[in-house]
C-alpha positions as a Python dict, from the first residue, in 0.01 Angstrom:
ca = {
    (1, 'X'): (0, 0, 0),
    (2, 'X'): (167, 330, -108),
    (3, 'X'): (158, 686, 58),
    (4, 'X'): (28, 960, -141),
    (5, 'X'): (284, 1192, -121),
    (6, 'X'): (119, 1490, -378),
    (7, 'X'): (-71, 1558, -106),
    (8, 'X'): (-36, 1826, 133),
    (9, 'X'): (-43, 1607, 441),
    (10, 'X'): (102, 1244, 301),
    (11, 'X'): (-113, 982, 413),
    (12, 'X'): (-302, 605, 273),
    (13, 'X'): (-588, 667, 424),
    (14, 'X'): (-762, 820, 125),
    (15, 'X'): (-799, 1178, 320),
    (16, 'X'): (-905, 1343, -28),
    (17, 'X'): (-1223, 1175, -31),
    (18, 'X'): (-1326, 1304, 351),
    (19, 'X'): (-1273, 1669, 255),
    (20, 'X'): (-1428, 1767, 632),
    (21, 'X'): (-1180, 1564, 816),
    (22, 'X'): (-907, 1714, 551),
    (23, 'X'): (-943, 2026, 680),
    (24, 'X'): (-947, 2003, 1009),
    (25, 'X'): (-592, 1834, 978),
    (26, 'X'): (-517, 2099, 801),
    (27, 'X'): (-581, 2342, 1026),
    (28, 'X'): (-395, 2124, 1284),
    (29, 'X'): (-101, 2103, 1044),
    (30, 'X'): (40, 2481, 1104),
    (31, 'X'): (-17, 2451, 1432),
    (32, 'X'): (198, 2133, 1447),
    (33, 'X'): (505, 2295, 1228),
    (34, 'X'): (456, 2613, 1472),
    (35, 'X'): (478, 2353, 1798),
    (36, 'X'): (829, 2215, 1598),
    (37, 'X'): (955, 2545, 1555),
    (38, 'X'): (951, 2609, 1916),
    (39, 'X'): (999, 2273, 2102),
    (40, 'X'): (1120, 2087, 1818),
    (41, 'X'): (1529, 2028, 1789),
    (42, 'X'): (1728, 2377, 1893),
    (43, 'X'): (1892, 2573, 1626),
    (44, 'X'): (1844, 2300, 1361),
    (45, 'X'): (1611, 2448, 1091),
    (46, 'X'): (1887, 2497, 804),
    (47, 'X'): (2086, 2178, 826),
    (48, 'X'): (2043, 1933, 535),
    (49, 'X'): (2024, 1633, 758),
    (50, 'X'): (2002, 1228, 613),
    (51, 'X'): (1632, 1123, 694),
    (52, 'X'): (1468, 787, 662),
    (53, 'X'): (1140, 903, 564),
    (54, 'X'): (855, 615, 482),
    (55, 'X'): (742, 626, 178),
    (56, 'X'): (492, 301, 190),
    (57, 'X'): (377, 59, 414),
    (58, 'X'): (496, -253, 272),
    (59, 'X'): (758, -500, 403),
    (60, 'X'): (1114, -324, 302),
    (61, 'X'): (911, -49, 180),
    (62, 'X'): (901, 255, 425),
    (63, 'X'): (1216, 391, 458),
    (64, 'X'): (1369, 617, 189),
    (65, 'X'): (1706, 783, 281),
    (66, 'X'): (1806, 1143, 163),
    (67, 'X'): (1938, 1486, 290),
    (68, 'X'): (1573, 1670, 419),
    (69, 'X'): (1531, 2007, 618),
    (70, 'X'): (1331, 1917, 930),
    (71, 'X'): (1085, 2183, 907),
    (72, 'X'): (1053, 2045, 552),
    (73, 'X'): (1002, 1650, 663),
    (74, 'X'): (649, 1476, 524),
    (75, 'X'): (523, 1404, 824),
    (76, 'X'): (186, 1188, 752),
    (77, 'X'): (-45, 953, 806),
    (78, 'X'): (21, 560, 790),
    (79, 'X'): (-170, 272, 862),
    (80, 'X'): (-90, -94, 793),
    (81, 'X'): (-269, -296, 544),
    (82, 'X'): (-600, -401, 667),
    (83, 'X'): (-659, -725, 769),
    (84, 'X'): (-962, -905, 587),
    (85, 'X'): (-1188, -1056, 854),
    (86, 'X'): (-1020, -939, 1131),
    (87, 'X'): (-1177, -1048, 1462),
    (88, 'X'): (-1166, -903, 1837),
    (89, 'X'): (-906, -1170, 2003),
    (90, 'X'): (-986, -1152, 2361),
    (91, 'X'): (-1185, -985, 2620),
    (92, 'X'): (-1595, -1004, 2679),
    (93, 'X'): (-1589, -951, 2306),
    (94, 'X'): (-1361, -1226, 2156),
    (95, 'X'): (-1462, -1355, 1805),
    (96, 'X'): (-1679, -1056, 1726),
    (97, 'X'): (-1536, -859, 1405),
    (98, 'X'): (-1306, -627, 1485),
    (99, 'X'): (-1458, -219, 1481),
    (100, 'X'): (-1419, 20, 1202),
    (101, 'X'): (-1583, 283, 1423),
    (102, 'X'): (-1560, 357, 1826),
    (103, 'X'): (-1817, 114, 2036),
    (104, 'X'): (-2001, 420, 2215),
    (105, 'X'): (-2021, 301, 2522),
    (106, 'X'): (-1617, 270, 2505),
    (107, 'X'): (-1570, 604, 2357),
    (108, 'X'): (-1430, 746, 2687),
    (109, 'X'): (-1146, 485, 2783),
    (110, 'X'): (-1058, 453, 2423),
    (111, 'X'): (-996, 865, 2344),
    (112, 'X'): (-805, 806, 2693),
    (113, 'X'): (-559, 569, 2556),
    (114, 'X'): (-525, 726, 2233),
    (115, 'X'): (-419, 1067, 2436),
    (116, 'X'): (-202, 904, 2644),
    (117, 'X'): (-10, 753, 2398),
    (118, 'X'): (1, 1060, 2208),
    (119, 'X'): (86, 1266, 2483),
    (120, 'X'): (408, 1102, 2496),
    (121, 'X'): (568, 1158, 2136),
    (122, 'X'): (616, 1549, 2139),
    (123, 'X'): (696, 1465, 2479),
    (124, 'X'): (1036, 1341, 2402),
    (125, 'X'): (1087, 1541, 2121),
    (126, 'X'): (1093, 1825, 2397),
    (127, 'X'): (1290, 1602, 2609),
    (128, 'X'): (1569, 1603, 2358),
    (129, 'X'): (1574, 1950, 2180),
    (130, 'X'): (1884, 2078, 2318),
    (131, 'X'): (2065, 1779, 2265),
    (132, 'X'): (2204, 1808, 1885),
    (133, 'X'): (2412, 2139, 2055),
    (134, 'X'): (2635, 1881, 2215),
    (135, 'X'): (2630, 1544, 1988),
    (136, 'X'): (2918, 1359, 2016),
    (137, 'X'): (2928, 1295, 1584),
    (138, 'X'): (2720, 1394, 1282),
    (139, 'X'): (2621, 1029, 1304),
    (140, 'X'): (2494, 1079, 1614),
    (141, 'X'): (2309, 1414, 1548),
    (142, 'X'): (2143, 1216, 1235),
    (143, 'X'): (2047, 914, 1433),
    (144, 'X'): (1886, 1198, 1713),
    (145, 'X'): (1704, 1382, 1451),
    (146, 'X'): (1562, 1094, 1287),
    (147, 'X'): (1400, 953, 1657),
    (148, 'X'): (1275, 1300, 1670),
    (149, 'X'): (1098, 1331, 1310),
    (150, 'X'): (957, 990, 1378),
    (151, 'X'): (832, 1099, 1721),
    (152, 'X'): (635, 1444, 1517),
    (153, 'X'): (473, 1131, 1304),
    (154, 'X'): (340, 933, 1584),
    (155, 'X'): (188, 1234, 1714),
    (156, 'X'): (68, 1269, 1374),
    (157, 'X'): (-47, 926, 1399),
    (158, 'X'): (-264, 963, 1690),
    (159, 'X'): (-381, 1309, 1581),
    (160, 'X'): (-539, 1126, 1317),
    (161, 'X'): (-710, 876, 1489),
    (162, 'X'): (-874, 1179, 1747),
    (163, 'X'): (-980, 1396, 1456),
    (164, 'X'): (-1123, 1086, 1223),
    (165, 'X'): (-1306, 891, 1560),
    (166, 'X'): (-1390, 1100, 1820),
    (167, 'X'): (-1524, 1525, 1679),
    (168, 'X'): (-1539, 1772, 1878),
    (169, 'X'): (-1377, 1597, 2196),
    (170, 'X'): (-1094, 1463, 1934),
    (171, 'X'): (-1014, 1800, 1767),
    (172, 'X'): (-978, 1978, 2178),
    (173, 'X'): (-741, 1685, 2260),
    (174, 'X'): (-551, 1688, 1965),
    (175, 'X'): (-449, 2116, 2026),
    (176, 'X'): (-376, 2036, 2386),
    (177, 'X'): (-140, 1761, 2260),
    (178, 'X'): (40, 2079, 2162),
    (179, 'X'): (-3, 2286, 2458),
    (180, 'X'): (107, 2075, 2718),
    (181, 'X'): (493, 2081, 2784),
    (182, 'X'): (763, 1832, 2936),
    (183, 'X'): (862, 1956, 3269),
    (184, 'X'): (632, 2266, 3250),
    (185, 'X'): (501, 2289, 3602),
    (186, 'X'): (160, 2441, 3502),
    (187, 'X'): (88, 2211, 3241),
    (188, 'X'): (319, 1916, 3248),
    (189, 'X'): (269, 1600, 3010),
    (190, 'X'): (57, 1340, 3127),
    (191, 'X'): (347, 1049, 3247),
    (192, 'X'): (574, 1148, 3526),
    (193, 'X'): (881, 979, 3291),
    (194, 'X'): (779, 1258, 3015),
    (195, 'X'): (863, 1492, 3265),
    (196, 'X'): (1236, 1397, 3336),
    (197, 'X'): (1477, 1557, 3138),
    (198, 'X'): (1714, 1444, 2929),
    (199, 'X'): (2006, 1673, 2962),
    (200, 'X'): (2337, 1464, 2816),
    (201, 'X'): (2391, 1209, 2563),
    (202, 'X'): (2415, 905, 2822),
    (203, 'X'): (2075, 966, 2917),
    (204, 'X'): (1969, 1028, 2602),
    (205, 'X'): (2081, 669, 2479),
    (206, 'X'): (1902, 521, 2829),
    (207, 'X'): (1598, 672, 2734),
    (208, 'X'): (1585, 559, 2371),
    (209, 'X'): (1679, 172, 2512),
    (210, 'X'): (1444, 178, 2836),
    (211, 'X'): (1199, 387, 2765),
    (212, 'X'): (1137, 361, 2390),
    (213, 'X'): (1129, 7, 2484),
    (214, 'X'): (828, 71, 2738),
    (215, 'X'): (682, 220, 2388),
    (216, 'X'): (720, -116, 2219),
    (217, 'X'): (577, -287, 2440),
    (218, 'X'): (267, -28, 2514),
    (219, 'X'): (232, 24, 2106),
    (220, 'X'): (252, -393, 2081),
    (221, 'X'): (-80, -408, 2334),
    (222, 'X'): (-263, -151, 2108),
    (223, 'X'): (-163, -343, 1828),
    (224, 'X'): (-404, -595, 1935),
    (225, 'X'): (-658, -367, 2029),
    (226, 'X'): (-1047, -453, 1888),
    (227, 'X'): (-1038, -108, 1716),
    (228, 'X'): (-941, -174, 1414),
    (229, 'X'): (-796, 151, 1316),
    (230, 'X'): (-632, 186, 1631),
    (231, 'X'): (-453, -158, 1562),
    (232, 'X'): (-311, -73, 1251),
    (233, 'X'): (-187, 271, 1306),
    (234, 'X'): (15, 104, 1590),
    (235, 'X'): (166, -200, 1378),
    (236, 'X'): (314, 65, 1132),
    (237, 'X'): (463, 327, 1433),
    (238, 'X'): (646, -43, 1555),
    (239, 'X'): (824, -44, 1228),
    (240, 'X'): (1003, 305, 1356),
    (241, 'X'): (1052, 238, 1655),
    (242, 'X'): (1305, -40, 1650),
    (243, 'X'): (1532, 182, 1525),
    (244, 'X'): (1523, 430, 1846),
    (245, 'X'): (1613, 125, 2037),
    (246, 'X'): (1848, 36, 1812),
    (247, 'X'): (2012, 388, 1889),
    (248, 'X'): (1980, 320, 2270),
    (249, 'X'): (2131, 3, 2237),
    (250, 'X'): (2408, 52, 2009),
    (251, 'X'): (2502, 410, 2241),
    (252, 'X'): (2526, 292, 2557),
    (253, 'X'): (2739, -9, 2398),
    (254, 'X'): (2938, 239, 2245),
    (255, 'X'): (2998, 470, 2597),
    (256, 'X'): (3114, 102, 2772),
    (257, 'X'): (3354, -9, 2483),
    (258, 'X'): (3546, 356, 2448),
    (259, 'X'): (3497, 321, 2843),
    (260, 'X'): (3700, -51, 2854),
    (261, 'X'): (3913, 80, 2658),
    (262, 'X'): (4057, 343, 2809),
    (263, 'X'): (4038, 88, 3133),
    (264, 'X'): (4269, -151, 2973),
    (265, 'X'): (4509, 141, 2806),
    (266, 'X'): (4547, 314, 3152),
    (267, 'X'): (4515, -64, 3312),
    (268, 'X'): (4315, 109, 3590),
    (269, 'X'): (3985, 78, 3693),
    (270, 'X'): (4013, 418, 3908),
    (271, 'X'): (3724, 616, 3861),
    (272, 'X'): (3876, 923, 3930),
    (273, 'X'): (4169, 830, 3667),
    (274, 'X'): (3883, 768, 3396),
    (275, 'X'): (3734, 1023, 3437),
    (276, 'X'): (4039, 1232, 3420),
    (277, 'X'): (4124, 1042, 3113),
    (278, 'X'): (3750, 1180, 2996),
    (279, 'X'): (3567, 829, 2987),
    (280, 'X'): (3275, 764, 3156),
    (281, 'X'): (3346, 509, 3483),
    (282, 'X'): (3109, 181, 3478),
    (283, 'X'): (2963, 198, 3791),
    (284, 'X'): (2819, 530, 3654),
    (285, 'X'): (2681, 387, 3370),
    (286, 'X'): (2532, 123, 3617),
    (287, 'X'): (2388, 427, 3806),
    (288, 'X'): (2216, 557, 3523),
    (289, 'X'): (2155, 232, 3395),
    (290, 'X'): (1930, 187, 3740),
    (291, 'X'): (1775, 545, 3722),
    (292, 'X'): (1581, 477, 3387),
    (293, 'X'): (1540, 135, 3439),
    (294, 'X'): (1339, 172, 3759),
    (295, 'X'): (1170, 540, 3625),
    (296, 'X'): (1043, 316, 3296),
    (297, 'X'): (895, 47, 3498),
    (298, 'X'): (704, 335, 3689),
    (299, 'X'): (507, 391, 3267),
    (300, 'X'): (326, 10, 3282),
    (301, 'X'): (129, 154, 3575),
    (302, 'X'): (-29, 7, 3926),
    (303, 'X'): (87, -346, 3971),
    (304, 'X'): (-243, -399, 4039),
    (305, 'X'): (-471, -232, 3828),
    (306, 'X'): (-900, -214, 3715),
    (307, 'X'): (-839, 26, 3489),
    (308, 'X'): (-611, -271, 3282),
    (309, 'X'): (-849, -503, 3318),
    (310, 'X'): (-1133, -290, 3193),
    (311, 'X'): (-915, -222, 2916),
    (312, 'X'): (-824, -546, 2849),
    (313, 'X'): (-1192, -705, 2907),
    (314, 'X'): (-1368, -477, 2671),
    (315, 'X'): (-1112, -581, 2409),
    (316, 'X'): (-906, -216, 2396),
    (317, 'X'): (-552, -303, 2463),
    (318, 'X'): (-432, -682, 2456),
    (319, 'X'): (-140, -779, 2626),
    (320, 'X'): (217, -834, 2403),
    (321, 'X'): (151, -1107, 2134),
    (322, 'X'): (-189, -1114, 2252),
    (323, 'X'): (-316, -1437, 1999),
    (324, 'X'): (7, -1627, 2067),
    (325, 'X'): (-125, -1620, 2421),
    (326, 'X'): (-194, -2055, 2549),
    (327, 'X'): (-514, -1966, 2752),
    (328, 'X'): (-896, -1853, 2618),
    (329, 'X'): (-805, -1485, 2633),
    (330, 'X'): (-1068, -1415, 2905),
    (331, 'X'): (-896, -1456, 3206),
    (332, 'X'): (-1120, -1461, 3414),
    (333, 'X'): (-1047, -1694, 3658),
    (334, 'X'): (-670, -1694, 3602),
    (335, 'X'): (-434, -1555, 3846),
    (336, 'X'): (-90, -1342, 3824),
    (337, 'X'): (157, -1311, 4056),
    (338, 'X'): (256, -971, 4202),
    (339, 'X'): (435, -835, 4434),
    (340, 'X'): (336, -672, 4795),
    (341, 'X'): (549, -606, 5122),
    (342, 'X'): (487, -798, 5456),
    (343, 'X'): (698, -925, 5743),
    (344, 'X'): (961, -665, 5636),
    (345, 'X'): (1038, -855, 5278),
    (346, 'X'): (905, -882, 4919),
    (347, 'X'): (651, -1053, 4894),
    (348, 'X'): (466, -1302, 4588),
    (349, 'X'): (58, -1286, 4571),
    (350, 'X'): (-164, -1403, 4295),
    (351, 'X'): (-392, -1155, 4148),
    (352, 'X'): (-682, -1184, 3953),
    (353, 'X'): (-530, -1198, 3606),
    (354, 'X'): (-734, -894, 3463),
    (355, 'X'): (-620, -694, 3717),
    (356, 'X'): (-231, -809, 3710),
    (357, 'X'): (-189, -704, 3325),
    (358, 'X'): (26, -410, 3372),
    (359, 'X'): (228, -643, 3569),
    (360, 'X'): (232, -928, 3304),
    (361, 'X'): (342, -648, 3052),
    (362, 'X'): (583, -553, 3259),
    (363, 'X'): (757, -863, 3307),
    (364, 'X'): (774, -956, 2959),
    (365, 'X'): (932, -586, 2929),
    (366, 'X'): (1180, -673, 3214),
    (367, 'X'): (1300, -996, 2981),
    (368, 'X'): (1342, -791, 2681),
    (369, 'X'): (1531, -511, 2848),
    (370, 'X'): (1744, -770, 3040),
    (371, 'X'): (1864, -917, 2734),
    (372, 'X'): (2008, -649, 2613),
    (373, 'X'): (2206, -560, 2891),
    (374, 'X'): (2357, -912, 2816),
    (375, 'X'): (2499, -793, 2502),
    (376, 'X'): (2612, -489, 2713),
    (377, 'X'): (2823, -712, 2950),
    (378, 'X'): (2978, -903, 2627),
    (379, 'X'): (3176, -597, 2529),
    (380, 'X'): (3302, -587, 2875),
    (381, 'X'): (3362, -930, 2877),
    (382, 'X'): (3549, -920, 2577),
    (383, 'X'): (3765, -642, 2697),
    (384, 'X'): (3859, -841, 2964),
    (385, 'X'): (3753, -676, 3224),
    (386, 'X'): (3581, -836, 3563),
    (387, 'X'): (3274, -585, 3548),
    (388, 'X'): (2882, -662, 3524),
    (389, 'X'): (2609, -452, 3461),
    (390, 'X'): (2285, -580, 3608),
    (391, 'X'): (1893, -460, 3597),
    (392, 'X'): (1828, -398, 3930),
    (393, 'X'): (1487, -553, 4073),
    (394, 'X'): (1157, -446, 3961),
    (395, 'X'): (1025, -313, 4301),
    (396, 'X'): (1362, -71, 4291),
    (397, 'X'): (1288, 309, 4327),
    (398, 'X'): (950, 285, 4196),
    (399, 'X'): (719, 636, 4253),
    (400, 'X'): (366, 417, 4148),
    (401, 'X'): (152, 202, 4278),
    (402, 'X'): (209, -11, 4626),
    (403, 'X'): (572, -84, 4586),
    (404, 'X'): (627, 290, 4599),
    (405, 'X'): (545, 328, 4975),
    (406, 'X'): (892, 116, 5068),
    (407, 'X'): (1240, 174, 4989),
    (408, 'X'): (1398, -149, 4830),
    (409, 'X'): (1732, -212, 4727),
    (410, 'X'): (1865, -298, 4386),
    (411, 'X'): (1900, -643, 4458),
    (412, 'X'): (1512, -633, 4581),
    (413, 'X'): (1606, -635, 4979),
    (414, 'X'): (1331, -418, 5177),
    (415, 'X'): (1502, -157, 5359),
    (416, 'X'): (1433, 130, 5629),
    (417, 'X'): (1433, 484, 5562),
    (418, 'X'): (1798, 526, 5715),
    (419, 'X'): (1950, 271, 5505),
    (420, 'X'): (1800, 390, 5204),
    (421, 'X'): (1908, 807, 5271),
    (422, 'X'): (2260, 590, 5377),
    (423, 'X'): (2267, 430, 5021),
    (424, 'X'): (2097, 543, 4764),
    (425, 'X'): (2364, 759, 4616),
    (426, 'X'): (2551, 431, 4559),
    (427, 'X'): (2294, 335, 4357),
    (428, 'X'): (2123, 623, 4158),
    (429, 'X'): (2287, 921, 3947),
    (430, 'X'): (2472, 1178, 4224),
    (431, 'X'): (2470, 1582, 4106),
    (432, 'X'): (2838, 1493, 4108),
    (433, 'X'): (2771, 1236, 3852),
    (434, 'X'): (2564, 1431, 3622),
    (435, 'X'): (2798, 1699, 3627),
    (436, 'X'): (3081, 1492, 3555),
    (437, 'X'): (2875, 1356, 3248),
    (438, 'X'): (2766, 1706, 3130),
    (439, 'X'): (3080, 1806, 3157),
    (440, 'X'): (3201, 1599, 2892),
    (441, 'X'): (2933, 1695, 2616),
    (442, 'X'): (3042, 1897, 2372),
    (443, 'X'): (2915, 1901, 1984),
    (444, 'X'): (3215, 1723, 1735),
    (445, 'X'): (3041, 1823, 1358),
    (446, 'X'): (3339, 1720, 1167),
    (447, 'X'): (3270, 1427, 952),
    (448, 'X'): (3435, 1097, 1097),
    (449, 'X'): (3530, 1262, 1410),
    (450, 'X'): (3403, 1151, 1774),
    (451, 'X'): (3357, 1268, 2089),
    (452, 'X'): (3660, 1115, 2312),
    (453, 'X'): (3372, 915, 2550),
    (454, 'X'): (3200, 720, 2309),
    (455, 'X'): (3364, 461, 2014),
    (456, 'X'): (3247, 511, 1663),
    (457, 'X'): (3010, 270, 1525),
    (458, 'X'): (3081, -70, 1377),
    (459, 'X'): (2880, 74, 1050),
    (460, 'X'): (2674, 343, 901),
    (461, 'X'): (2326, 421, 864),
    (462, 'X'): (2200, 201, 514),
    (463, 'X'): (2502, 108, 421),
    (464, 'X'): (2693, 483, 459),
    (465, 'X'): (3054, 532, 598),
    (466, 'X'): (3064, 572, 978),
    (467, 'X'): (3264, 917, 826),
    (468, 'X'): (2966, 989, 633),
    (469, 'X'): (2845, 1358, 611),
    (470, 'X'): (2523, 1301, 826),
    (471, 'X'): (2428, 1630, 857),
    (472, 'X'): (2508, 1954, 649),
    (473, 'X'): (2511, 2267, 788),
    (474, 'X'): (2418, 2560, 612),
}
């Protein structure tokens, strides 16, 4: 299925033929470019930078590379393919055809959803806008530009659903999408993470492998979702979003093997030494490491939770790989365990199943994101050097839901007030440590050049030089 690109606002949803919502897209479309301008990436509107832009939906067929000006990228609408017969696949509804058009008496806790998940792509787009002032490499400026573009079309994406589904309430709650600001204490964005900034390039490459991750796994549930439109606008925003945790991924391995070595050219594993030597120690990449790790888990939500299960039960969000689920997709009288404190120590419950599915999402999160770290520890390995990283436990520094009433260590040990003010420090980002970090950002814009903290790339974006000009400045 192609995209219509003559249009003023690409999309393959046939907009031309619904000339009312056309224009009220339209009219959301300056407003968008205005909300770029201001909160979108700093002091970047000349540069000739080398976008992935999609230029169809099919298999192999979305991403076309060449030099764009931001303010000039096709942002659009894309949905996947529909599928022919397409069914509701669990919940009170399971085996009914899917919906082409919002169940009424759902209309609330779907538009809810929808702005949620909205609410958090110009999120990080604001997050992030200062960050191209200090990239480390053009190839890292490029891969930071294109998470951001991709972020302005997943707003785009849900902007579309609100204005096509839901009128009047749609339209309001697309222009607050734009009104709201990250960290803004009058009118913050919705989820606390959303909030947090991003100020250096470490973080930057935490957030795109934790928390982008969180978005997998949230835009993987909606992917299942009984609204039909809903479904396949998701399954085509998962296409883009590997490649922002790709980014995370392949920076934070590149931070610990310029880190290791430096460690085995000094043979020290000082921190005061490395950091003198301007490489960033391991145990502060476990700290941040930690920090986002325990903020994401905070985005799934109450462990226990009726607002999942109502979700879930009147077939809006499914949980990850929903049909290759081995139960009847009811759950009604299954059971999930959770956590809970008692007797001074973590604790296992079982929980209605409907109620545990922010947990169960969770925990197939936790997997993912653990694996990964795996590959982290191979470069270490591989240098040699007797160092792990570890995910600490799920219940660690967590701000929602039960869990967030007691102070638990990284390895999941329940601890008082006193040992956690005596500890925590050893354990989460100091403002020593974030200084030390910021101190070391500083933009390199010279073609195959790199920042002295982080090791170039094994390879290029689509097949480019790792010297490649990524980004032109004019």
């Amino acid at each position: 299925m192609s995209i219509d690109y003559n249009q003023k606002i690409p999309n393959n949803v046939n907009l031309s033929e619904n000339k009312t919502l056309q224009r009220a897209l339209e009219h959301w479309q300056p407003e968008f470019i205005n909300w770029w301008k201001d909160m979108g990436p700093d002091d970047s509107q000349s540069f000739d930078v080398y976008l992935r832009t999609a230029v169809s939906v099919d298999p192999g067929g979305w991403a076309h590379f060449d030099y764009v000006k931001m303010p000039d990228y096709r942002w659009g609408i894309f949905l996947n393919p529909a599928e022919e017969g397409r069914k509701v696949n669990f919940g009170a509804h399971k085996g009914e055809a899917a919906w082409q058009e919002v169940p009424g008496e759902y209309r609330s806790n779907l538009r809810r959803l929808i702005v949620t998940q909205g609410d958090t792509e110009p999120a990080s787009v604001e997050q992030q806008r200062h960050l191209g002032l200090t990239c480390p490499s053009l190839y890292d400026m490029r891969n930071l530009f294109q998470v951001n573009v991709e972020e302005g079309r997943h707003l785009w994406a849900m902007v579309y659903l609100l204005h096509a589904y839901f009128g009047r309430d749609g339209r309001e709650e697309a222009e607050a999408l734009l009104e709201r600001r990250s960290g803004d204490a009058d009118n913050p964005r919705i989820l606390g993470a959303f909030n947090e900034s991003t100020p250096d390039w470490l973080s930057f490459f935490m957030f795109t492998y934790f928390t982008d991750r969180d978005g997998k796994y949230q835009l993987c549930s909606l992917a299942e979702s009984g609204f039909d439109p809903l479904a396949r606008t998701c399954k085509f925003m998962l296409t883009e979003e590997a490649h922002h945790m790709f980014v995370g991924e392949s920076g934070v391995g590149r931070v610990i093997q310029r880190t290791c070595e430096m460690m085995n050219q000094l043979k020290t594993d000082d921190v005061a030494k490395l950091r003198a030597a301007g490489v960033i120690d391991l145990p502060t990449i476990q700290r941040y490491l930690n920090f986002h790790f325990s903020v994401t888990m905070d985005l799934f939500g109450a462990d226990v939770s009726s607002n999942a299960a109502t979700f879930y039960n009147t077939g809006l969000k499914g949980r990850y790989e929903e049909t290759k689920q081995d139960d009847d997709h009811q759950l009604n009288d299954a059971t999930y365990p959770v956590l809970e404190v008692g007797s001074g120590q973590l604790l296992t419950v079982q929980a209605p199943y409907l109620n545990a599915l922010n947990e169960r999402l969770r925990d197939d999160y936790v997997r993912d994101a653990v694996a990964g770290i795996e590959r982290w520890n191979k470069i270490i390995q591989k240098a040699g050097i007797p160092f792990v990283l570890k995910a600490p436990h799920k219940a660690f520094n967590r701000k929602i839901g039960p869990l967030s009433a007691a102070k638990i260590s990284p390895a999941g040990k329940v601890l008082s007030e006193a040992e956690w003010t005596h500890h925590h420090l050893e354990w989460l980002p100091s403002v020593e440590d974030r200084a030390f970090v910021s101190s070391l950002m500083g933009r390199v814009a010279e073609p195959g050049k790199y920042a002295n903290w982080i090791a170039p790339p094994a390879r290029g974006i689509n097949n480019q030089a790792v010297d490649f000009e990524y980004v032109r400045f004019n």
